[in-house]
C-alpha positions, 0 to 999 in steps of 0.5 A: 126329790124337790127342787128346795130339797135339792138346794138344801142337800147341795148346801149341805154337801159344801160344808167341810166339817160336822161342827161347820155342817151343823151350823150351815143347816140351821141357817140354810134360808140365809146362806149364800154359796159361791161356786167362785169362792175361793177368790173371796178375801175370807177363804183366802185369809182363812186358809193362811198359815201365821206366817203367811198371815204375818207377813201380810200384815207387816206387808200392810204396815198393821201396827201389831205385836204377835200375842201367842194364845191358847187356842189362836192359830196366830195371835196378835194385838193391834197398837194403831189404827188401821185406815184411820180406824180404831177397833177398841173395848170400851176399857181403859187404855192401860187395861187394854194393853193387856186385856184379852178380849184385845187380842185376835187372830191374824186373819181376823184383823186381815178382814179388820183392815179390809173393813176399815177402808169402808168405815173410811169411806163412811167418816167412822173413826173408831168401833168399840166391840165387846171382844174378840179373843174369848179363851177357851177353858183351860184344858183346851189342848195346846197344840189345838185351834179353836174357832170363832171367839175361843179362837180370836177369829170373831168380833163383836161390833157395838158401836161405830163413831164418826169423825164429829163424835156420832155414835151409831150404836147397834142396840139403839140404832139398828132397827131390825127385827128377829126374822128379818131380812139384814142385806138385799132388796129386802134389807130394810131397817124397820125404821128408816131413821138416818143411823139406821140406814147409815148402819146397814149401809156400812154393814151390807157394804162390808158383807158384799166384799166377803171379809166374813164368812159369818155376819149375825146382827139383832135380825139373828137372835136375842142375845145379839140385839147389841151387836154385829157378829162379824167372823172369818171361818177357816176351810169353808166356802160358805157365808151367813149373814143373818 
């Protein structure tokens, strides 16, 4: 067997799921894995149970009330910022406090706060998402977690704004390309502008903490020109970031 055969199997092997081993193999020549794994933020948070979860939460002083949801292992919505930052949809105050794309699952905003102190760093005040909940269908059974957005453990990150009101916009500012490269040597905006590289900053910055097991931004797919695709997967120890 070849050598890139062989890494290939070894990948595949550390999967823990079919649907997780389904998804590692199509991203194999972006996957990173970790003998030290379990020390990473998002194995620890993802292995969590919602009290645990919870308590580390209020530990934190998160501003958050608990919002029980079909398919969420423990939901809640946030009622502040966290580290100066507020993560928002672009709706209305009044339809936010009640919106589902709002809520998340506790270990979600566990990476959430982590993230806010490199935000911090870089002056950003507030992220406007397009969601993070996206409930499952109605048939989903109860007593059943989903994953990724159907389980509140995923958010999508279109805009970042600085302290002086610059919008750093994904769509517009990214500057990336479908194939390409997002973080390393190789991890160059097509062009260099100064919101493009500000973007990637923050972003590589934040996938070298290991908040997310899932990382996909414009360099992934079409249907993720707009935005980064920021996810906590529980009970593996891999991460992808594409």
């Amino acid at each position: 067997m070849s050598r890139v055969a062989l890494v290939v199997v070894a990948l595949v092997a550390l999967v823990g799921t079919a649907d997780a081993g389904r998804r590692k193999r199509r991203y194999t020549k972006h996957v990173t894995s970790h003998i030290d794994a379990v020390g990473t933020p998002a194995y620890r948070y993802g292995g969590m149970t919602a009290q645990e979860c919870e308590a580390e939460l209020t530990a934190r002083s998160v501003p958050f009330t608990p919002e029980p949801s079909l398919g969420v292992l423990a939901g809640v919505r946030l009622t502040g910022p966290l580290h100066g930052v507020t993560y928002r949809t672009r709706q209305s105050d009044e339809q936010r406090a009640t919106s589902r794309w709002e809520i998340a699952d506790c270990r979600l905003v566990l990476a959430l706060d982590d993230m806010a102190t490199v935000l911090e760093a870089h002056g950003i005040v507030e992220v406007l998402h397009y969601s993070m909940y996206r409930p499952p269908s109605k048939s989903w059974p109860e007593d059943k977690q989903a994953t990724r957005h159907a389980g509140a453990l995923a958010l999508d990150a279109g805009q970042f704004i600085d302290r002086d009101g610059v919008r750093y916009d994904v769509d517009d500012d990214f500057s990336g390309r479908i194939g390409g490269v997002t973080c390393g040597p190789k991890g160059k905006p097509r062009k260099p502008t100064a919101k493009a590289l500000k973007l990637r900053t923050i972003l590589c910055e934040t996938v070298a903490k290991r908040l997310f097991n899932v990382v996909l931004t414009p360099n992934h797919n079409r249907p993720h020109k707009n935005h980064f695709h920021l996810e906590v997967t529980a009970g593996v120890n891999w991460f992808i970031v594409d």
